[in-house]
C-alpha distance (Angstrom), angle and dihedral (degrees) to the residues before:
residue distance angle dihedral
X1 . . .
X2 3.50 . .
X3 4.26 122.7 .
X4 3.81 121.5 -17.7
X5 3.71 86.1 -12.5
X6 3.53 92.2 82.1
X7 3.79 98.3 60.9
X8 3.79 113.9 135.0
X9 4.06 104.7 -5.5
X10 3.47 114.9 125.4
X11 3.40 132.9 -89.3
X12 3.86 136.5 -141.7
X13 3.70 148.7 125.6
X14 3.77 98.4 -93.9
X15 4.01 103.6 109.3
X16 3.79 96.9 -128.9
X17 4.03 119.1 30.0
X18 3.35 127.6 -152.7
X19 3.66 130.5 -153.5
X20 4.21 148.9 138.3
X21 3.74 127.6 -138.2
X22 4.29 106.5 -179.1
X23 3.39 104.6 -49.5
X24 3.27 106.2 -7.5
X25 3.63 129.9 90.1
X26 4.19 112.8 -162.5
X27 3.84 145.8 -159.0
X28 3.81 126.2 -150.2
X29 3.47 114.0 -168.8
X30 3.83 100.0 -147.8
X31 3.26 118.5 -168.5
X32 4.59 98.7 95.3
X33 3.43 95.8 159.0
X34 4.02 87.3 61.6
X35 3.24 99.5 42.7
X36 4.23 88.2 -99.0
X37 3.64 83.9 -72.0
X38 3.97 110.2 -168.1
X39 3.78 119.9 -114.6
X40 3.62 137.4 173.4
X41 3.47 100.5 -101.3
X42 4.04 88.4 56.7
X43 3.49 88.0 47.6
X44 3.59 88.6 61.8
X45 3.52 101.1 48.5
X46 3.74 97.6 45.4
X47 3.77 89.1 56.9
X48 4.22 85.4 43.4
X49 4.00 84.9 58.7
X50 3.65 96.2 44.8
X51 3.60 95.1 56.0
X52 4.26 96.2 53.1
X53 3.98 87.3 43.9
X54 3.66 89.5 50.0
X55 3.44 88.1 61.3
X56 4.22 102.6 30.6
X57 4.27 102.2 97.9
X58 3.93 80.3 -159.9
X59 4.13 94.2 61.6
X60 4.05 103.6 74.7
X61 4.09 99.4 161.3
X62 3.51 124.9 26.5
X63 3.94 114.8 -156.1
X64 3.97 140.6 -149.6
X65 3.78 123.8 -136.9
X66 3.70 142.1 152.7
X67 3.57 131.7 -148.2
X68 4.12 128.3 -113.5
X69 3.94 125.5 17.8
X70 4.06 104.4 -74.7
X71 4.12 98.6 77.6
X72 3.67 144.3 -81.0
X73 3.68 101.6 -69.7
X74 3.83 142.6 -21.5
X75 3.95 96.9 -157.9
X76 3.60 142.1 -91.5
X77 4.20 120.4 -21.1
X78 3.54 95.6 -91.0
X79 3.38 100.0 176.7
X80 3.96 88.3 63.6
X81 3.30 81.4 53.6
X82 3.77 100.3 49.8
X83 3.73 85.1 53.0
X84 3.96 93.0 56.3
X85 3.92 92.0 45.7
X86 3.81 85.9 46.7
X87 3.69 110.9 38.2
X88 3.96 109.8 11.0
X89 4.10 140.1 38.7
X90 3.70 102.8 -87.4
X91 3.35 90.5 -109.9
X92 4.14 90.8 120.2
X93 3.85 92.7 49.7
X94 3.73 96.2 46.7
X95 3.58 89.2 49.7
X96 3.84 99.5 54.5
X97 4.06 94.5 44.0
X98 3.82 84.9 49.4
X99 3.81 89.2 57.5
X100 3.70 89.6 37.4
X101 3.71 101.4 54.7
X102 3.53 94.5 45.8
X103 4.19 83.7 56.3
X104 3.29 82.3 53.3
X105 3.71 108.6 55.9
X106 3.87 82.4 43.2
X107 3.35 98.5 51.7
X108 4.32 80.3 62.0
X109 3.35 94.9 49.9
X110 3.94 101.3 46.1
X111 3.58 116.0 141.0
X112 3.96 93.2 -140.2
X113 3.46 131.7 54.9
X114 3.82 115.1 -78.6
X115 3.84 110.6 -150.4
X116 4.15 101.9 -166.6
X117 4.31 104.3 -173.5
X118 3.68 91.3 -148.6
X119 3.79 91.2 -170.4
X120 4.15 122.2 151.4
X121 3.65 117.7 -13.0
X122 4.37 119.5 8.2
X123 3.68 113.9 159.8
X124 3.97 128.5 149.9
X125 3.29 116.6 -19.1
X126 3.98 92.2 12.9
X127 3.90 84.1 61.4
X128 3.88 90.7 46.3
X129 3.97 89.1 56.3
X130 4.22 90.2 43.2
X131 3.70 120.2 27.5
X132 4.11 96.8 54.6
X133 4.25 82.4 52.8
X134 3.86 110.6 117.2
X135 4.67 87.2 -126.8
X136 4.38 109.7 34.3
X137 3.32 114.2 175.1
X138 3.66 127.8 -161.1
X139 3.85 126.8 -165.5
X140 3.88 136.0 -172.3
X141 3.54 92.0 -85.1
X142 3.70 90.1 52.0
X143 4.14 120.0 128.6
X144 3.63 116.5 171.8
X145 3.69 122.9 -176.0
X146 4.10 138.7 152.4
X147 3.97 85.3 -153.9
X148 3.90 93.4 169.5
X149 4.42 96.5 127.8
X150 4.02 78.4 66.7
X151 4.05 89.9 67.8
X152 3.70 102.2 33.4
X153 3.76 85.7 -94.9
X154 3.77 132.2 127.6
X155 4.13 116.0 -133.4
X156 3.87 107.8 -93.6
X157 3.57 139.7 168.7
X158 3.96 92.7 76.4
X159 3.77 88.2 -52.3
X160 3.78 90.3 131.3
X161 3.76 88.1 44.5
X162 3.99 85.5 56.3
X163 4.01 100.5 40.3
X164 3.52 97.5 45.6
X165 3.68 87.4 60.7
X166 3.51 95.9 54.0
X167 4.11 122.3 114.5
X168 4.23 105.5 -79.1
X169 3.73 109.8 -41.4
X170 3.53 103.9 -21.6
X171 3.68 100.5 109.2
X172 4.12 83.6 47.5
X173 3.67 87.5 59.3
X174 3.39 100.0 44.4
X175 4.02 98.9 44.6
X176 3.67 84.6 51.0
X177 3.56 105.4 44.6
X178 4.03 100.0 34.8
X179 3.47 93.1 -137.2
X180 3.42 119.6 170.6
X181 4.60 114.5 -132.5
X182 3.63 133.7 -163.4
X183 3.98 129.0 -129.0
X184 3.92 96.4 -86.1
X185 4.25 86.9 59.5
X186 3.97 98.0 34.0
X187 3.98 87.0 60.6
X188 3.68 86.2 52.1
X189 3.62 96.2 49.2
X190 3.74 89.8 45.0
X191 3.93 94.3 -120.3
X192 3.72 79.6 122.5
X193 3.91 152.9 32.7
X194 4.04 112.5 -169.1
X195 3.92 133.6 37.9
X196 3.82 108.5 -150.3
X197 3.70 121.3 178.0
X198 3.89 105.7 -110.0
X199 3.91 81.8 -130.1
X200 3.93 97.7 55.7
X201 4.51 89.2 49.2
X202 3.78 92.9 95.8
X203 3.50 93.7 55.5
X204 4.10 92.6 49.7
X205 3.73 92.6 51.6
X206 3.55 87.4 47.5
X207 3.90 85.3 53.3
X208 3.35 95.5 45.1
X209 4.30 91.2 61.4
X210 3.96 87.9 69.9
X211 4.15 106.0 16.5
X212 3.70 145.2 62.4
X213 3.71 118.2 -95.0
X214 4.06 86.9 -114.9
X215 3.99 89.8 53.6
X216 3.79 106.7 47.1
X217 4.23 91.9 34.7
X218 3.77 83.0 55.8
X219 3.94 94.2 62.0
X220 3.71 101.2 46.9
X221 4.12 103.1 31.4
X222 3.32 114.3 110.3
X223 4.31 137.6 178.5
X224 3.32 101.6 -85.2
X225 4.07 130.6 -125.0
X226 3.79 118.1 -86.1
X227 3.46 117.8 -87.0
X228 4.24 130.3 -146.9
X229 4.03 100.0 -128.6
X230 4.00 101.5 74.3
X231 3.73 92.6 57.6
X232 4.31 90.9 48.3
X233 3.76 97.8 37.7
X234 4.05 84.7 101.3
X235 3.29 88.3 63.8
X236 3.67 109.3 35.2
X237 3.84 88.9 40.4
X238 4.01 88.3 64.0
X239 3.96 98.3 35.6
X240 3.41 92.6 44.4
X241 4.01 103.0 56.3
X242 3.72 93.9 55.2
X243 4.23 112.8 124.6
X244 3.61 98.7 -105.5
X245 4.03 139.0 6.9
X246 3.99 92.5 -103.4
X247 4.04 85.8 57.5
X248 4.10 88.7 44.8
X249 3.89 89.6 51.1
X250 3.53 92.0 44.2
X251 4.10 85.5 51.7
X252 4.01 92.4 44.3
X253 4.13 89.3 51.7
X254 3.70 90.2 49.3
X255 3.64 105.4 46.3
X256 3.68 104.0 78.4
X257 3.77 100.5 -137.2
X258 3.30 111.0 124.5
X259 3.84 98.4 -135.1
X260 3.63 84.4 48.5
X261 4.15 94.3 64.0
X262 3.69 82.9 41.8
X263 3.95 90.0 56.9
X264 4.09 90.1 51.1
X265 3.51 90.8 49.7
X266 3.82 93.1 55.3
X267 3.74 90.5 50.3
X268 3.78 93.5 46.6
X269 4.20 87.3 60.9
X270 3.76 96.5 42.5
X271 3.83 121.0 88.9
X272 4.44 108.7 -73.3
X273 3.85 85.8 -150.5
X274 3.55 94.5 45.4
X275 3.94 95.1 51.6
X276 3.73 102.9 48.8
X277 3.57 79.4 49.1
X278 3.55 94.4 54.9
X279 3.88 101.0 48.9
X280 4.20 89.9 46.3
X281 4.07 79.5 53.4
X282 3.73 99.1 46.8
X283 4.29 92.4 41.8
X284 4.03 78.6 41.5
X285 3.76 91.1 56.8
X286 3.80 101.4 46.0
X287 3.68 89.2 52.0
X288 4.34 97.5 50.4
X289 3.78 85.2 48.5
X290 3.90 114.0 -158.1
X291 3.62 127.5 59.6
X292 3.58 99.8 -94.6
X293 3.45 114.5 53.8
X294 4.26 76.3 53.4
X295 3.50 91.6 58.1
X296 3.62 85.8 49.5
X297 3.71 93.8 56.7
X298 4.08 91.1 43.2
X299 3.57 88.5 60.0
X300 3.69 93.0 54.8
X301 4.06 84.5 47.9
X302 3.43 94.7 46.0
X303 3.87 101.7 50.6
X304 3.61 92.5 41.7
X305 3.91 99.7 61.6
X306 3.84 84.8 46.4
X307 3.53 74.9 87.1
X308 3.24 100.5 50.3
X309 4.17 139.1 112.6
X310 3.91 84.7 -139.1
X311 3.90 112.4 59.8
X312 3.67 87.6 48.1
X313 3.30 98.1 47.6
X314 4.23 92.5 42.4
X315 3.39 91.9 57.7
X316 3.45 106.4 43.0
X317 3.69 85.2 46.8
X318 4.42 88.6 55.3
X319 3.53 108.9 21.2
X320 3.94 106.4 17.7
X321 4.19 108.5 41.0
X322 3.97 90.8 5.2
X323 3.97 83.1 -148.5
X324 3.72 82.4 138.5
X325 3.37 90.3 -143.1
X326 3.86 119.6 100.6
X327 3.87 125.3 -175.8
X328 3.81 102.8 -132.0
X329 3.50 111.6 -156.2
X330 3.40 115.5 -134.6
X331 4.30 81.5 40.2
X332 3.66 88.2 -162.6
X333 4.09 139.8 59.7
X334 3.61 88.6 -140.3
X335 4.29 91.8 61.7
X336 3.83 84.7 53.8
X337 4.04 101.4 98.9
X338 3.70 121.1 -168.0
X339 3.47 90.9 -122.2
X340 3.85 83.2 63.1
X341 3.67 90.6 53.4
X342 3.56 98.1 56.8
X343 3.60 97.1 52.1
X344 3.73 84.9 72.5
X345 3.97 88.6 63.3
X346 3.63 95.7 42.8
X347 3.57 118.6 136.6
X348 4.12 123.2 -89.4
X349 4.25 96.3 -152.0
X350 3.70 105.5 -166.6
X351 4.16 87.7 -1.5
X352 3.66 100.5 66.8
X353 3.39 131.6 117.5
X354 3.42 110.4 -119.5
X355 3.65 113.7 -165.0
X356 3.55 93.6 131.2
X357 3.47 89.3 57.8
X358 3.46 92.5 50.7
X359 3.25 102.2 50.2
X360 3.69 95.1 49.6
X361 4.14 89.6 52.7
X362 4.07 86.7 53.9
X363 3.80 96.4 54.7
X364 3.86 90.9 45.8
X365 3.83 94.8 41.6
């Protein structure tokens, strides 16, 4: 947990740690030094934990941390996943966003309250373990972002799910662009429900070892800070609902707000593939309603650009070399086809998912 928050858990070298105080039942992503980056074996133990709590009468709130001073989580290990695009099958990436998804969807559906501390930095997979929690919490320090175009990626982890929910074109904007919001414009977008002040969190997990979630929140939440979105949604809101992403550029370049040329000039460095991808994932996602059909569909996504010249490339450029400079192949949004676009949402056969199918065999069974 980040700041004064952090005050007297324990400490170790396991990457997630697991402990209860009262009540409450808690997380600690462990792994400061990167960023509390998510990998499979966390994954695994997270979903371990939630199964004996489920079942414990003496856990009543489970709670979301991460370790060190920079934030809760910056997303899945991406390098491991560079590796496996790279060097390997897939098979090993597959594998862990199987496993994560499915933590996903149940982290939606869990029977307690879920208390994610969404304090400093939570982007990707950080926002897949947080923002589908029943209690998310923002703070000042707050920056929230799904900033997957950047790597030649396509948001996951229900991201779409989340985005396309948001007011107008918000989520549009902010799936295509990457970029990162504070608490005042995640509690717009609905990616959370609380602003804390980063300096009152110790006291509310304190609170939460001997009260309900609805009693300690109400002694430490607080209106939250002003956010940017509200005052550009006129923009964004007519940009943004154009047919395709050459049209919304074309819209950006033309509108003569400032921040709106600054938008088209993020989308013209991010990944073509990955964008067109993106919008036919967020329009997707509105239409198949609930989270996991979505999660279904981001599966498809995800293993399909596994395969692809551009998340290899993205990341090496960001995270790998850090030339900041990728080589997106196609360069251009024009030499993305449709017909290259729906080879993203391509059916898995015996590989799928399946958590819509699941779910729709538990409420008949």
């Amino acid at each position: 947990m980040t700041g004064a928050a952090g005050a007297g858990l324990p400490h170790g070298d396991e990457p997630v740690l697991f402990h209860t105080a009262g009540r409450a039942a808690h997380i600690t992503l462990n792994r400061p030094k990167a960023l509390n980056a998510l990998n499979h074996e966390m994954v695994r133990r997270i979903d371990a934990a939630l199964t004996a709590w489920e079942h414990d009468p003496a856990v009543r709130t489970v709670v979301l941390t991460g370790a060190g001073e920079r934030g809760l989580c910056a997303g899945g290990d991406i390098r491991a996943i560079h590796d496996d695009a790279r060097d390997g099958d897939g098979t090993a990436s597959a594998a862990f966003w199987r496993d994560e998804y499915r933590l996903n969807a149940r982290i939606a559906h869990y029977p307690k309250p879920y208390v994610a501390l969404m304090d400093g930095i939570v982007m990707g997979g950080g926002v897949g373990l947080s923002a589908h929690g029943g209690v998310r919490i923002v703070t000042e320090r707050s920056r929230v972002a799904m900033p997957e175009t950047g790597i030649g990626f396509v948001p996951d982890v229900g991201g779409t799910h989340l985005l396309g929910l948001a007011p107008g074109e918000l989520g549009t904007h902010l799936a295509l662009t990457g970029d990162g919001i504070g608490a005042g414009d995640a509690l717009l977008c609905g990616l959370a429900d609380h602003y804390v002040p980063s300096a009152a969190l110790g006291e509310l997990v304190a609170d939460l070892a001997g009260l309900s979630v609805h009693d300690a929140l109400a002694r430490h939440v607080r209106p939250a800070p002003q956010g940017e979105l509200a005052e550009r949604r006129e923009w964004i809101d007519a940009c943004y609902r154009a047919g395709t992403v050459e049209e919304i550029v074309d819209r950006l370049l033309g509108h003569g707000d400032p921040a709106a040329k600054e938008a088209a000039e993020t989308l013209l460095a991010r990944s073509p593939t990955s964008l067109k991808v993106t919008l036919a994932a967020v329009r997707r996602a509105r239409r198949l309603g609930p989270l996991e059909p979505v999660l279904d569909q981001e599966y498809r996504v995800s293993c399909a650009c596994l395969s692809t010249h551009d998340l290899v490339e993205g990341i090496r450029a960001q995270v790998i070399d850090k030339d900041r400079d990728p080589r997106w192949s196609p360069a251009t949004l024009a030499e993305v086809t449709d017909a290259d676009v729906d080879r993203f949402f391509a059916p898995l056969g015996p590989r799928e998912l399946g958590l819509a199918e699941l779910g729709e065999a538990q409420e008949t069974a």
